[in-house]
Each structure stands twice: as C-alpha cells, then as structure tokens.
PDB file of N, CA, C and O in Angstrom:
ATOM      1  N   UNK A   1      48.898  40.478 -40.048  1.00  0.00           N
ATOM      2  CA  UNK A   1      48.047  40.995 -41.108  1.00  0.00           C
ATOM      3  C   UNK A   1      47.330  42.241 -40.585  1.00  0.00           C
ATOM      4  O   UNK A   1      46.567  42.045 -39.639  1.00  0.00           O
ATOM      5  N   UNK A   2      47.462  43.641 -41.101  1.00  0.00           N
ATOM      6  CA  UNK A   2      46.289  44.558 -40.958  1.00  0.00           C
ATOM      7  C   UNK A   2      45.126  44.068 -40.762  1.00  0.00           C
ATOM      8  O   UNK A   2      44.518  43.055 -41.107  1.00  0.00           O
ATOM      9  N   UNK A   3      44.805  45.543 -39.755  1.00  0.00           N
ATOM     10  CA  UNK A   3      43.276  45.284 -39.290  1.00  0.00           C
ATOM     11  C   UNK A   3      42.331  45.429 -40.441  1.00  0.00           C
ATOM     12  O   UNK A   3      41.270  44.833 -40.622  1.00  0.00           O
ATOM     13  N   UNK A   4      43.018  46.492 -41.318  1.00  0.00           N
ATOM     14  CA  UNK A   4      42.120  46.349 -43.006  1.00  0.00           C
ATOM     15  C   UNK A   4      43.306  46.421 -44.078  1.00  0.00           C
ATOM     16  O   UNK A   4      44.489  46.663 -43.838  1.00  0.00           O
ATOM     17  N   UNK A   5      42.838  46.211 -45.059  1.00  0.00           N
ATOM     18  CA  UNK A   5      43.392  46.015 -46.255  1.00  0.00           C
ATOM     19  C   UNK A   5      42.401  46.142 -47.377  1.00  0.00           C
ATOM     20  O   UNK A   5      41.338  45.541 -47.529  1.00  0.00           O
ATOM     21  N   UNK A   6      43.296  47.559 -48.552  1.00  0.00           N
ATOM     22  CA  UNK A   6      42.095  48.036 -49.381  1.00  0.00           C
ATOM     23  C   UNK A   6      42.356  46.781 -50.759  1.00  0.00           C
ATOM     24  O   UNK A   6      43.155  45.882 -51.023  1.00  0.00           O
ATOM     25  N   UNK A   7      41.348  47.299 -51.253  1.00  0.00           N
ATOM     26  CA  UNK A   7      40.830  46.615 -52.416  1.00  0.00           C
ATOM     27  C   UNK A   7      41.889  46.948 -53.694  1.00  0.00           C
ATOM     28  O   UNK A   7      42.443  48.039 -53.838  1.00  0.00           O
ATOM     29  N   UNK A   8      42.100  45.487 -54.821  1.00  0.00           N
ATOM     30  CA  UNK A   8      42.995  46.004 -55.462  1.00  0.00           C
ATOM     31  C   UNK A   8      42.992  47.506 -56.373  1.00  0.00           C
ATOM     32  O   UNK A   8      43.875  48.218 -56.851  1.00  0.00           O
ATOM     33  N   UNK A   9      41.341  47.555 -56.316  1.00  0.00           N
ATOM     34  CA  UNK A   9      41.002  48.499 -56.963  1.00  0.00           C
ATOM     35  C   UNK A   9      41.053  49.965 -56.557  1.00  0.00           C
ATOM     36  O   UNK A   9      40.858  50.848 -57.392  1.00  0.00           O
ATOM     37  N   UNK A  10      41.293  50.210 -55.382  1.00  0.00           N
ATOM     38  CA  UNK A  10      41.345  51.336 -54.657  1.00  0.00           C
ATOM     39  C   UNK A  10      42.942  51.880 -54.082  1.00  0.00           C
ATOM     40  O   UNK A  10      43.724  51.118 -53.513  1.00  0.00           O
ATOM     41  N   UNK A  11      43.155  52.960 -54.289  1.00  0.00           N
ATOM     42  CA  UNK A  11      44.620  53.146 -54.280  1.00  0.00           C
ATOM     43  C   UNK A  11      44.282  54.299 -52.893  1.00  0.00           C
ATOM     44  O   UNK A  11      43.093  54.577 -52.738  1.00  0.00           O
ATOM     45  N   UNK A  12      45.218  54.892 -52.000  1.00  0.00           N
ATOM     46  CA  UNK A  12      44.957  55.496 -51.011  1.00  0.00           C
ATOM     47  C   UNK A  12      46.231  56.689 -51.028  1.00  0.00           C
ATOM     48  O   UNK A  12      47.232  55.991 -51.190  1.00  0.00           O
ATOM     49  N   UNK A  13      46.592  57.824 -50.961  1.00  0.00           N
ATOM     50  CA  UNK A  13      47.352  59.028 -50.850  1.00  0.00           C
ATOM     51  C   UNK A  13      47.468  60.205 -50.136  1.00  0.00           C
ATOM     52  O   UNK A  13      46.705  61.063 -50.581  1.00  0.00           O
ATOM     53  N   UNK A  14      48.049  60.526 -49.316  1.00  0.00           N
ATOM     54  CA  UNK A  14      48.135  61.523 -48.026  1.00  0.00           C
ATOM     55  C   UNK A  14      48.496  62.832 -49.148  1.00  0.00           C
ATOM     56  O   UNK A  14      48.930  62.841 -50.299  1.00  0.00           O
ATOM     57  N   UNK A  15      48.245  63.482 -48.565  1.00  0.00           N
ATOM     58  CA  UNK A  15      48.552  64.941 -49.324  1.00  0.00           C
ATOM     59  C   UNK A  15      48.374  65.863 -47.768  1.00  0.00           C
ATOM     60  O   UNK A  15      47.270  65.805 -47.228  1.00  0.00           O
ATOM     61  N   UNK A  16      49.380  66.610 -47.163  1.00  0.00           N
ATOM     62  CA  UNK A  16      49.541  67.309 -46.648  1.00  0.00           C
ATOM     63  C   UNK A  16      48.850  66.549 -45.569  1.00  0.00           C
ATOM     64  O   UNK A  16      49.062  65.339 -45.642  1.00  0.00           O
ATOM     65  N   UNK A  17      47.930  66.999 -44.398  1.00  0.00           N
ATOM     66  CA  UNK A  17      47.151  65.872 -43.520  1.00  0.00           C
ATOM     67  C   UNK A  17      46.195  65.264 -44.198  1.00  0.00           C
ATOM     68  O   UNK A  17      45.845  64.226 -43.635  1.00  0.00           O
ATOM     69  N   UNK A  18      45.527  65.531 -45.359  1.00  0.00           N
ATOM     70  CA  UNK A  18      44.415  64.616 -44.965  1.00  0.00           C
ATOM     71  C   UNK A  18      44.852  63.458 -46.539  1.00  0.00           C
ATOM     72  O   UNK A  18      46.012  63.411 -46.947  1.00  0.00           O
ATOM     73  N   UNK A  19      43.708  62.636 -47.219  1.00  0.00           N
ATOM     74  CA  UNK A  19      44.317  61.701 -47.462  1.00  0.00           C
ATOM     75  C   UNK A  19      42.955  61.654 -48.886  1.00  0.00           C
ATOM     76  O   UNK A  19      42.050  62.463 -48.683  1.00  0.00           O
ATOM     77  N   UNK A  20      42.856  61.068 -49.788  1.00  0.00           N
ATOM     78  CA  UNK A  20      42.410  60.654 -50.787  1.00  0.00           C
ATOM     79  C   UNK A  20      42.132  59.222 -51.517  1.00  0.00           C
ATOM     80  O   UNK A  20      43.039  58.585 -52.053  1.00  0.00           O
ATOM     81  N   UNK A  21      41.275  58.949 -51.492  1.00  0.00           N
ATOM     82  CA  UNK A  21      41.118  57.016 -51.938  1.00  0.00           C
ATOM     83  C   UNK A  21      40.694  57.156 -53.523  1.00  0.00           C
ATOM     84  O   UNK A  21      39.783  57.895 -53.898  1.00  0.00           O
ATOM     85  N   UNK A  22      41.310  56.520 -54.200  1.00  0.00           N
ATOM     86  CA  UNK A  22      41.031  57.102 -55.851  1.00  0.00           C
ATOM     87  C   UNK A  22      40.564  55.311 -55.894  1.00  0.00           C
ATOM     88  O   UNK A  22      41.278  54.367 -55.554  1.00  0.00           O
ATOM     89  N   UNK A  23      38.900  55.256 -56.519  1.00  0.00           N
ATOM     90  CA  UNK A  23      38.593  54.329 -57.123  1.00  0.00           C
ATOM     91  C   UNK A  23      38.666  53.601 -58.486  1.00  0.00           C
ATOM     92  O   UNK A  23      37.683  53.629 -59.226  1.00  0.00           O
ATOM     93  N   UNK A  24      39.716  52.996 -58.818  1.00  0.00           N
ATOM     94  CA  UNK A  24      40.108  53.069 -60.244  1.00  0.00           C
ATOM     95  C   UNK A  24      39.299  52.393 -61.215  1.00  0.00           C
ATOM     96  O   UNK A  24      39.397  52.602 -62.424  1.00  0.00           O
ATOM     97  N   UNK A  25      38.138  51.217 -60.455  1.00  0.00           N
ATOM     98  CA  UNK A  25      37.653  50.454 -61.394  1.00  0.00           C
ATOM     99  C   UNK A  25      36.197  51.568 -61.652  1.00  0.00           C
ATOM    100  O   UNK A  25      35.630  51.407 -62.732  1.00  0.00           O
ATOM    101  N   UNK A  26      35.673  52.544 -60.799  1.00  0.00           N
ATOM    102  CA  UNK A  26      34.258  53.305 -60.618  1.00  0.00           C
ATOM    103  C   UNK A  26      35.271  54.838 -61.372  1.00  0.00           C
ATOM    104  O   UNK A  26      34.527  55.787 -61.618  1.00  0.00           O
ATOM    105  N   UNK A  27      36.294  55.006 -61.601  1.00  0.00           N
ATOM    106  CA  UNK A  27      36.799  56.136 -61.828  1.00  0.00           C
ATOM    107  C   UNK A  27      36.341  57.607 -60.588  1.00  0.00           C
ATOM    108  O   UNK A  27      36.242  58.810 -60.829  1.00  0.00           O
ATOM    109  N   UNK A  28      36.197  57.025 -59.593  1.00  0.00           N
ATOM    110  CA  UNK A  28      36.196  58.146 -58.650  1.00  0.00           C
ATOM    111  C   UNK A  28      37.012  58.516 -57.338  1.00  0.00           C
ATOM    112  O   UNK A  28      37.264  57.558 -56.607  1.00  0.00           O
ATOM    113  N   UNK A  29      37.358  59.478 -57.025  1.00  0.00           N
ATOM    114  CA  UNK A  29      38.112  59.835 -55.564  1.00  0.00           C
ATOM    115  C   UNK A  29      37.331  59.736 -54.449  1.00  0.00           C
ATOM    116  O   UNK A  29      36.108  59.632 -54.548  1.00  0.00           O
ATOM    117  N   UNK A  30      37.690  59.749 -53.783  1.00  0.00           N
ATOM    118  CA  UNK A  30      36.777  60.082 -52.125  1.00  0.00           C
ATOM    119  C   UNK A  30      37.988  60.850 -51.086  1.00  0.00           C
ATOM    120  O   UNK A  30      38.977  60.318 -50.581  1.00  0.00           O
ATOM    121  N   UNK A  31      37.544  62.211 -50.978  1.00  0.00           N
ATOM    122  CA  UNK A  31      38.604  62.669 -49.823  1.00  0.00           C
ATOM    123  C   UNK A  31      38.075  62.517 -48.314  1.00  0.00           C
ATOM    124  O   UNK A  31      36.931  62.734 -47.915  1.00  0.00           O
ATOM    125  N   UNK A  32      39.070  62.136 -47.651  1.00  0.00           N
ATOM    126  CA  UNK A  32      39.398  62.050 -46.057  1.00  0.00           C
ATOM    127  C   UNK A  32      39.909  63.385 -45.532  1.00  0.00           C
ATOM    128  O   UNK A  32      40.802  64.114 -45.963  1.00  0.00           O
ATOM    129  N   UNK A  33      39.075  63.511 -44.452  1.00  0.00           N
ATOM    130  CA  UNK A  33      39.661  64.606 -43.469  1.00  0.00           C
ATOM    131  C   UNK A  33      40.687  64.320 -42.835  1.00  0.00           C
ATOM    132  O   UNK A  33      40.848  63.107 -42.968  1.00  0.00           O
ATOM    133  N   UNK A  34      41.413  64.712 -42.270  1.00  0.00           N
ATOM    134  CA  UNK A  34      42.533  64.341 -41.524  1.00  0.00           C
ATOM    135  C   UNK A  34      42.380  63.117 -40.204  1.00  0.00           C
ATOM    136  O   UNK A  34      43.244  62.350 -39.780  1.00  0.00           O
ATOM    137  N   UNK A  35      41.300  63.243 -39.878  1.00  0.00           N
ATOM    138  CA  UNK A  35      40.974  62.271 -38.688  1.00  0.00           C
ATOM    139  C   UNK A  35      40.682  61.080 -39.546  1.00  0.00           C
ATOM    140  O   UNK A  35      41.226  60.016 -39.254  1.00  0.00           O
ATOM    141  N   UNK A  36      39.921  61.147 -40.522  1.00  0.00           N
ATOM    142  CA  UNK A  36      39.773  59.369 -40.810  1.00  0.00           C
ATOM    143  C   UNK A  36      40.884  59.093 -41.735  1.00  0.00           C
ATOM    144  O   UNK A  36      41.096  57.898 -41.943  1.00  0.00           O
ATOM    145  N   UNK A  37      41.806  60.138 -42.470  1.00  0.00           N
ATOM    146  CA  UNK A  37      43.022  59.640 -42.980  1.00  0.00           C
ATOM    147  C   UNK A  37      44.003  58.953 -42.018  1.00  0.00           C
ATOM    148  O   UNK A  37      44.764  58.014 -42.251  1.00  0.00           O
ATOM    149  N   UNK A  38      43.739  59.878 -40.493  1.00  0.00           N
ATOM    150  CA  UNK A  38      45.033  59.001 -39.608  1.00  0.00           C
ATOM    151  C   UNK A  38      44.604  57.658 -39.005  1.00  0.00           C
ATOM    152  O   UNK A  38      45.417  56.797 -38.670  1.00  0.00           O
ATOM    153  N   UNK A  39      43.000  57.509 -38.864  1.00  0.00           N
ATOM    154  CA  UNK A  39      42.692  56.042 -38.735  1.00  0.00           C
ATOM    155  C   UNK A  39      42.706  55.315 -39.673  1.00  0.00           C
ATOM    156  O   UNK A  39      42.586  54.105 -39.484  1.00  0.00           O
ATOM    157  N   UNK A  40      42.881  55.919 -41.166  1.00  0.00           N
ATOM    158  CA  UNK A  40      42.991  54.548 -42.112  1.00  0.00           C
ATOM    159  C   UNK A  40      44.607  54.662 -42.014  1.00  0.00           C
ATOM    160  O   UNK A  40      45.040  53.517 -42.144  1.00  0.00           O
ATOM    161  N   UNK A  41      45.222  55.193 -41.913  1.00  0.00           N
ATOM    162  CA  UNK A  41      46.725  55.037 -41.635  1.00  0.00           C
ATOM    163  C   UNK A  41      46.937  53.975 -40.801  1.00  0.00           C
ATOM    164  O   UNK A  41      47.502  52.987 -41.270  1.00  0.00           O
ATOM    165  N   UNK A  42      46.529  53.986 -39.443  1.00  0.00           N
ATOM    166  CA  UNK A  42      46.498  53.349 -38.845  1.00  0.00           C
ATOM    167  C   UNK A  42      45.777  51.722 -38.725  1.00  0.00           C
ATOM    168  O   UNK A  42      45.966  50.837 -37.889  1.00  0.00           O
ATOM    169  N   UNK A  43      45.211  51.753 -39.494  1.00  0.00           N
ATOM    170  CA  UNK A  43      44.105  50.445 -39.621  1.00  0.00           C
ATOM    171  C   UNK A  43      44.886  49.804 -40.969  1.00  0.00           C
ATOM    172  O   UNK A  43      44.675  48.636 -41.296  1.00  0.00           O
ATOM    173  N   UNK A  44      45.788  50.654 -41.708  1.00  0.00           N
ATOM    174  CA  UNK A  44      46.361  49.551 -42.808  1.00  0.00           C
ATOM    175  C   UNK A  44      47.789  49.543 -41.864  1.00  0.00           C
ATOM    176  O   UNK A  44      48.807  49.485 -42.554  1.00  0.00           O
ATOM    177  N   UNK A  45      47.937  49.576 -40.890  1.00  0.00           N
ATOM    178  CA  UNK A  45      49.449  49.621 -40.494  1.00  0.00           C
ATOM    179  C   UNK A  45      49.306  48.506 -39.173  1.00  0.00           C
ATOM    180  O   UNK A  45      50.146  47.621 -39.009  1.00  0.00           O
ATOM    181  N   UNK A  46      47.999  48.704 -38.170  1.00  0.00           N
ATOM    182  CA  UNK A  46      48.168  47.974 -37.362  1.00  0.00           C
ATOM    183  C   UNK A  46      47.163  46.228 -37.331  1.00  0.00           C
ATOM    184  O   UNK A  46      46.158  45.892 -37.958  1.00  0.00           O
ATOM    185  N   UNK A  47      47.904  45.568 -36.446  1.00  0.00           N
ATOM    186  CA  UNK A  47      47.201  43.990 -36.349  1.00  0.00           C
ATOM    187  C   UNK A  47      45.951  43.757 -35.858  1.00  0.00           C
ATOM    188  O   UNK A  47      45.133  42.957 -36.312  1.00  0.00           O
ATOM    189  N   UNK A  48      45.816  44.523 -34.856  1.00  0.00           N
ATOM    190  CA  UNK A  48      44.327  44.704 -34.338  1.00  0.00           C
ATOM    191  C   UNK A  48      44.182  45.987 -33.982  1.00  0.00           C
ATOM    192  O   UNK A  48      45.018  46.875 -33.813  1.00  0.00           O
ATOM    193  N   UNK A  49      42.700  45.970 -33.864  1.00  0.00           N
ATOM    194  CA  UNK A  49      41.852  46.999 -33.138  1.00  0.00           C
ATOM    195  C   UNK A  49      42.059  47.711 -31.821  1.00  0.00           C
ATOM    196  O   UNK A  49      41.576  48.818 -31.584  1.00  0.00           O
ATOM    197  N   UNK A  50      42.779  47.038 -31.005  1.00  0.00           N
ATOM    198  CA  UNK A  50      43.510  47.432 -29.835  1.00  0.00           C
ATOM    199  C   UNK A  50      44.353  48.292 -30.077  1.00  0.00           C
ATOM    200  O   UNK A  50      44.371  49.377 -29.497  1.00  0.00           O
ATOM    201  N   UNK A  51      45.579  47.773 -31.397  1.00  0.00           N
ATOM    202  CA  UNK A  51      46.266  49.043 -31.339  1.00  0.00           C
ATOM    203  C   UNK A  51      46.353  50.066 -32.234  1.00  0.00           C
ATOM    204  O   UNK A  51      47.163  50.988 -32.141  1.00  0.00           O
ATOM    205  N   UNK A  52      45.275  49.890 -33.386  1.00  0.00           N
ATOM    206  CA  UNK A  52      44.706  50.962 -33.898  1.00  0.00           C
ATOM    207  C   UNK A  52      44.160  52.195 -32.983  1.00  0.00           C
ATOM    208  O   UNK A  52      44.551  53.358 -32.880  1.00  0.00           O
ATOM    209  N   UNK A  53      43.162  51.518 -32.397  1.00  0.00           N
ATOM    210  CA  UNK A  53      42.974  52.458 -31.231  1.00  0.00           C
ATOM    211  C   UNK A  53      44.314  53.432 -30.093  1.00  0.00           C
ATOM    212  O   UNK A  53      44.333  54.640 -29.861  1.00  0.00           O
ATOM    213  N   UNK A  54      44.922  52.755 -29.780  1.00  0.00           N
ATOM    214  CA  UNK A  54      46.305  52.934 -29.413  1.00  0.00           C
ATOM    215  C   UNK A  54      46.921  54.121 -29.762  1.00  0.00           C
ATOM    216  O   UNK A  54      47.304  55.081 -29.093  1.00  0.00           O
ATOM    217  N   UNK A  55      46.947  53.779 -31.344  1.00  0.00           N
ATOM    218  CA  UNK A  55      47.614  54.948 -31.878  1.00  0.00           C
ATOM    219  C   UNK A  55      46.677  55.696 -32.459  1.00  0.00           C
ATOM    220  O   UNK A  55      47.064  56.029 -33.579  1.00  0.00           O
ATOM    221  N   UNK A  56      45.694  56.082 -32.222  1.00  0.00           N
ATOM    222  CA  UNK A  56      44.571  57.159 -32.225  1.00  0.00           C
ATOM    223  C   UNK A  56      44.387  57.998 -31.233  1.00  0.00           C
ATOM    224  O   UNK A  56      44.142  59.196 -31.377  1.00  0.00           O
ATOM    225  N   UNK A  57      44.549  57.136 -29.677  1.00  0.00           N
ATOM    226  CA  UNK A  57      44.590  58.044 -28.633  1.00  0.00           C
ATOM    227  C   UNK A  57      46.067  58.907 -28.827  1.00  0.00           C
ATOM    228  O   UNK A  57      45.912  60.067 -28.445  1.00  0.00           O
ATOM    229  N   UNK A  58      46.916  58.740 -29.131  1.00  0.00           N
ATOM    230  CA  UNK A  58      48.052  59.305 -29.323  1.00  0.00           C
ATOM    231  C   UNK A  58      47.899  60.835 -30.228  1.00  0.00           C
ATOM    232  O   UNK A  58      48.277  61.990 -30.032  1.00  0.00           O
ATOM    233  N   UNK A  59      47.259  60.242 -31.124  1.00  0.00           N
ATOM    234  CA  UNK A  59      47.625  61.369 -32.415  1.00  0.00           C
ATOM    235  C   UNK A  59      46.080  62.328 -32.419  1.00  0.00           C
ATOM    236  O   UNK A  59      46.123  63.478 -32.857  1.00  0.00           O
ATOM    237  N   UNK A  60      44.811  61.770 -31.920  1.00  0.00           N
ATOM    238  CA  UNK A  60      43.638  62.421 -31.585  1.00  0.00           C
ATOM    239  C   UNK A  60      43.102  62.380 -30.539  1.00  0.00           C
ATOM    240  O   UNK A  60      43.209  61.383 -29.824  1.00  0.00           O
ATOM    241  N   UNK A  61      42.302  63.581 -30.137  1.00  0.00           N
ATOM    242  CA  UNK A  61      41.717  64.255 -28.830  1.00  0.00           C
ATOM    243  C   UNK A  61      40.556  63.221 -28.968  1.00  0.00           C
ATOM    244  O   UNK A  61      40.169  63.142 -30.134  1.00  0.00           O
ATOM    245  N   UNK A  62      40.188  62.768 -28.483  1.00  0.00           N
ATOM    246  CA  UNK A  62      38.939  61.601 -27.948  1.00  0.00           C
ATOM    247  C   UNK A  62      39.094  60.171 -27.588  1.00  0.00           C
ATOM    248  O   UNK A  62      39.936  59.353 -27.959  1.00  0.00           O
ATOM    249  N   UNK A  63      37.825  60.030 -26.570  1.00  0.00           N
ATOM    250  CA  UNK A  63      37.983  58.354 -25.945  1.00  0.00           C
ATOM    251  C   UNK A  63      38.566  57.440 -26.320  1.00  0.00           C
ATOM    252  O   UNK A  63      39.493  57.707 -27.085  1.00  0.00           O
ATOM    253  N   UNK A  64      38.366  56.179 -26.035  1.00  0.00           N
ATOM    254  CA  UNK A  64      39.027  55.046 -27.124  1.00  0.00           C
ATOM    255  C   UNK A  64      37.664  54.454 -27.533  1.00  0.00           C
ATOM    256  O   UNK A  64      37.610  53.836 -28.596  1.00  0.00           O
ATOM    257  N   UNK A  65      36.561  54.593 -26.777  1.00  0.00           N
ATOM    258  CA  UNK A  65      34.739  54.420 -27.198  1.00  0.00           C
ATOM    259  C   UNK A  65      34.882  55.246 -28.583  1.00  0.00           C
ATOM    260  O   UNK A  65      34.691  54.558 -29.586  1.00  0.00           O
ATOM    261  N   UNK A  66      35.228  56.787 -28.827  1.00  0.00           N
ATOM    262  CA  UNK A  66      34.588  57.202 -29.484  1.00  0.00           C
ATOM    263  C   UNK A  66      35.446  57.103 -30.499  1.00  0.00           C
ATOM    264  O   UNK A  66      34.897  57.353 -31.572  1.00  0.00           O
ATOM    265  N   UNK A  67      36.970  56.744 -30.611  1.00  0.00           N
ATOM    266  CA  UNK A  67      37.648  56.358 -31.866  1.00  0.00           C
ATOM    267  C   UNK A  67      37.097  54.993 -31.832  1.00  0.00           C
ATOM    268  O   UNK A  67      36.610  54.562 -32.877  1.00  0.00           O
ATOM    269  N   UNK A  68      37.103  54.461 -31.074  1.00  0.00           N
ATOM    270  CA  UNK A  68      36.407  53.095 -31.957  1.00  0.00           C
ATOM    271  C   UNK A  68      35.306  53.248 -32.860  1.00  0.00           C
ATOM    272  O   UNK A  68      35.251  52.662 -33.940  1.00  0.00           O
ATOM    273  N   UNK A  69      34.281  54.164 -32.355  1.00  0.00           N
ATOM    274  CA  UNK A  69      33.129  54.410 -32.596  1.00  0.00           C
ATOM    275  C   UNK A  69      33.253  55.134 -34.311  1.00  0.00           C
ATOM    276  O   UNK A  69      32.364  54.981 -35.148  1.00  0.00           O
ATOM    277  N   UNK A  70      34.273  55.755 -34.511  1.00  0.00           N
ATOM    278  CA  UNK A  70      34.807  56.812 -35.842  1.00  0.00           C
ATOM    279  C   UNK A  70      35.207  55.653 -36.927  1.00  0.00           C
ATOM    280  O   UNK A  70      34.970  55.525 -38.128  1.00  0.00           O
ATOM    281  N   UNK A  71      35.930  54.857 -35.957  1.00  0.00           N
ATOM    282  CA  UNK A  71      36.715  53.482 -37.417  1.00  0.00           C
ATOM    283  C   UNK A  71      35.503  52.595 -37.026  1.00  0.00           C
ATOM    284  O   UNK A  71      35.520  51.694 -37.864  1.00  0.00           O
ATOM    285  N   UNK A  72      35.034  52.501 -36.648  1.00  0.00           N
ATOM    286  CA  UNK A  72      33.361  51.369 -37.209  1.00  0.00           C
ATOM    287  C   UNK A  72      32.607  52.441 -38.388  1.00  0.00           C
ATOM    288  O   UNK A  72      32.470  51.921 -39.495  1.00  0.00           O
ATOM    289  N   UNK A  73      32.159  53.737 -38.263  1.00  0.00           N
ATOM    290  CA  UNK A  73      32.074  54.219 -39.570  1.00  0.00           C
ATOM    291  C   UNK A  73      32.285  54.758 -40.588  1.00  0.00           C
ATOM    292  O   UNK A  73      31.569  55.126 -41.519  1.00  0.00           O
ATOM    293  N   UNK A  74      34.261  54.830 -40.186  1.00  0.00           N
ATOM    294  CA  UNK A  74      34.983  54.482 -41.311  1.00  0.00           C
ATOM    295  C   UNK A  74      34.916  53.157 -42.234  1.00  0.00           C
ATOM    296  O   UNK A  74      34.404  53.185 -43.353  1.00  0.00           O
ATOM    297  N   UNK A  75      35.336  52.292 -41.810  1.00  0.00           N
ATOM    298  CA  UNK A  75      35.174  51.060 -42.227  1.00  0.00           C
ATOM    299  C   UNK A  75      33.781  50.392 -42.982  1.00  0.00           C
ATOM    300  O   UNK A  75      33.693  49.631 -43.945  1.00  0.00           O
ATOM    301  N   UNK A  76      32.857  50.947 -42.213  1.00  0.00           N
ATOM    302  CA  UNK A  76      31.352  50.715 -42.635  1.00  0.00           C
ATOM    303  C   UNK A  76      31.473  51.883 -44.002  1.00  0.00           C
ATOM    304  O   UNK A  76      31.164  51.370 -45.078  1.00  0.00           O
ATOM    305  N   UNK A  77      31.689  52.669 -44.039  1.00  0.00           N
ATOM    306  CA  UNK A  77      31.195  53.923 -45.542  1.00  0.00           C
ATOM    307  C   UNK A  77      32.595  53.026 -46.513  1.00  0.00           C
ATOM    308  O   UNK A  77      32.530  53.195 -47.731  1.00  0.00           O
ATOM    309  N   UNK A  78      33.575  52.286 -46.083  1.00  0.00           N
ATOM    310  CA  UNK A  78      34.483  51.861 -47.230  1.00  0.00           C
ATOM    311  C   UNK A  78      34.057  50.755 -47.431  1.00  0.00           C
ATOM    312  O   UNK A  78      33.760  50.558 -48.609  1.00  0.00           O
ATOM    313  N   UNK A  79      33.857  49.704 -46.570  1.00  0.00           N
ATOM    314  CA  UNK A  79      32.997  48.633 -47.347  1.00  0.00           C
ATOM    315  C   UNK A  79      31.741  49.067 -48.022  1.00  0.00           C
ATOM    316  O   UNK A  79      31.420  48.349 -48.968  1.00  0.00           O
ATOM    317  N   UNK A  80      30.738  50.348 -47.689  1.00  0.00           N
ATOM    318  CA  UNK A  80      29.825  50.166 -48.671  1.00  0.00           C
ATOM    319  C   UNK A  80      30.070  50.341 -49.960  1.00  0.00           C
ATOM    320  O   UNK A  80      29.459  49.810 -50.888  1.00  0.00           O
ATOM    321  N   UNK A  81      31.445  51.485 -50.064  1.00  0.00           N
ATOM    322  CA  UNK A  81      31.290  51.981 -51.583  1.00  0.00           C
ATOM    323  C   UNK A  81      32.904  50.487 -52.232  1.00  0.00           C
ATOM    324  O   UNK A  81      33.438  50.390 -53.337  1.00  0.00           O
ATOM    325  N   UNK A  82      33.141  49.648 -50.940  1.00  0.00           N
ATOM    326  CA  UNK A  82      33.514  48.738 -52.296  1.00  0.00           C
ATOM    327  C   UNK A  82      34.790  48.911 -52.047  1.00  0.00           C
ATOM    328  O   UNK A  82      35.408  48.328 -52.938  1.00  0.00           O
ATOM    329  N   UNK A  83      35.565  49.443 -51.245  1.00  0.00           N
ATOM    330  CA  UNK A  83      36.836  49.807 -51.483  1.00  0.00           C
ATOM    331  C   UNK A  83      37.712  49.043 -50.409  1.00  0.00           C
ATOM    332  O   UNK A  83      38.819  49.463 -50.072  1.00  0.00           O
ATOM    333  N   UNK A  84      37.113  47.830 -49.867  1.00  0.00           N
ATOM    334  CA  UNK A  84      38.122  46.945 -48.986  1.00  0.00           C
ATOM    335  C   UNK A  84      37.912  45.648 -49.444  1.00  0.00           C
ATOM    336  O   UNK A  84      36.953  45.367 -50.164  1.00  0.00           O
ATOM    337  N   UNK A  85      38.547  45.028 -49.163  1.00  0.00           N
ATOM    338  CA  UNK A  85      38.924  43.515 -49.189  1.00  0.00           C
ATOM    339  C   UNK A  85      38.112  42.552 -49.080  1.00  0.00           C
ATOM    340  O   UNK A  85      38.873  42.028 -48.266  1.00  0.00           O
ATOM    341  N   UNK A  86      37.359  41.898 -49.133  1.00  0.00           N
ATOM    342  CA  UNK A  86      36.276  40.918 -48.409  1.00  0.00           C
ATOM    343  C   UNK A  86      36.610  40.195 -46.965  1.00  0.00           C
ATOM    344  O   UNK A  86      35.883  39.588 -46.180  1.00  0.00           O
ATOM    345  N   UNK A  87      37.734  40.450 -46.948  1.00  0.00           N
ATOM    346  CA  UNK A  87      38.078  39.655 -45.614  1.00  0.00           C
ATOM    347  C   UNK A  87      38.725  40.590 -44.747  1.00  0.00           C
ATOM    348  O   UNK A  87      39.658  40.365 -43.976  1.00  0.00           O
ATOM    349  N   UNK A  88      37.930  42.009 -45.030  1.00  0.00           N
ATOM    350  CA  UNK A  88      38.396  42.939 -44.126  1.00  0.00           C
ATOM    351  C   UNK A  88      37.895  42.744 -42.269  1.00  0.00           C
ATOM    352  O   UNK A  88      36.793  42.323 -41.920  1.00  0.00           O
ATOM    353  N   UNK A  89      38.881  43.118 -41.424  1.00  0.00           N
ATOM    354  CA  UNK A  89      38.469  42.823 -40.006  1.00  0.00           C
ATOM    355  C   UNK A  89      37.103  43.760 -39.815  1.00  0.00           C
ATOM    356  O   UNK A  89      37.028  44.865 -40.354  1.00  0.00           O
ATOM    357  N   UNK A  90      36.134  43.266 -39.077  1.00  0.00           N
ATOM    358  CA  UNK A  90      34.965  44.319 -38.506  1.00  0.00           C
ATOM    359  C   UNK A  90      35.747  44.776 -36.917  1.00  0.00           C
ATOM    360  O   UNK A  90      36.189  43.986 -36.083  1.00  0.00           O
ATOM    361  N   UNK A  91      35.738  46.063 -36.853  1.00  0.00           N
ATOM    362  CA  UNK A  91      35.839  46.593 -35.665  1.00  0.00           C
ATOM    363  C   UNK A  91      34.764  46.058 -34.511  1.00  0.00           C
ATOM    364  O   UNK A  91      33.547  46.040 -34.696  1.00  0.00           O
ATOM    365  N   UNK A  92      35.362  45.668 -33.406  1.00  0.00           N
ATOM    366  CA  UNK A  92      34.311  45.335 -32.452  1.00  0.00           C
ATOM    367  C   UNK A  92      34.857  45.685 -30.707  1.00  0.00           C
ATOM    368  O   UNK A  92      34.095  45.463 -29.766  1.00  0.00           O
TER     369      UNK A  92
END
C-alpha cells in the first residue's frame, strides 16, 4: 500500500514538471512546484518512507533530513486542505 493515497475527491496531474491537485468536491486547484510534485509522485508510488526518501535523493539535491523534512510539509498542507485519505501514513 502507498505511503499516501489521495482522497476520492481530489484528482492529481503532471503537466510538464510540476503537477496540479484539482479539488472536485471545493471546486479548486492547488499547483505543485516541481519538487513537491516529484515527492507526491513518489509518496503515491512508494510503500514506505524509506523509499520515498530513496527516490528523492535520486531525483533532488538535498539530505534525506531535509526531504523528509519537505514530505512532512507536504503531507501536513494536504491533509489540512482535505485532500488525503484518513488513513494516510504520517511521515516519521
């Protein structure tokens, strides 16, 4: 099972690098920069946090502290506005 998984209500779309979350039940978008599009790439693709991270050091210039540190407030700004799962994993 992914480390997250969005909400039925939230649909997710790459466009060139960076990425777009369209809220369908609030009728709104939210765009991603390219860095938190490739960690939500990565966080709906991988099992844990280990290798989310993994494939962050790969594809971005920084620690594995400070990508962890990026998908804790990724994850934290998508659970606030509503757009994950309830039984989404907390990064730790």
């Amino acid at each position: 099972m992914p480390v997250l998984s969005l909400a039925d209500h939230a649909i997710f779309d790459t466009t060139d690098d960076s990425g777009i979350i369209l809220d369908t039940r609030a009728g709104v978008y939210f765009d991603l920069n390219v860095t938190a599009t490739i960690m939500l790439e990565a966080a709906l693709a991988c099992d844990t946090i280990d290798q989310v991270v993994a494939h962050l050091i790969e594809r971005i210039d920084g620690s594995a502290d400070t990508l962890r540190a990026g998908l804790e407030c990724l994850v934290a700004e998508l659970r606030a506005r509503e757009l994950l799962l309830s039984g989404a994993t907390e990064p730790a």
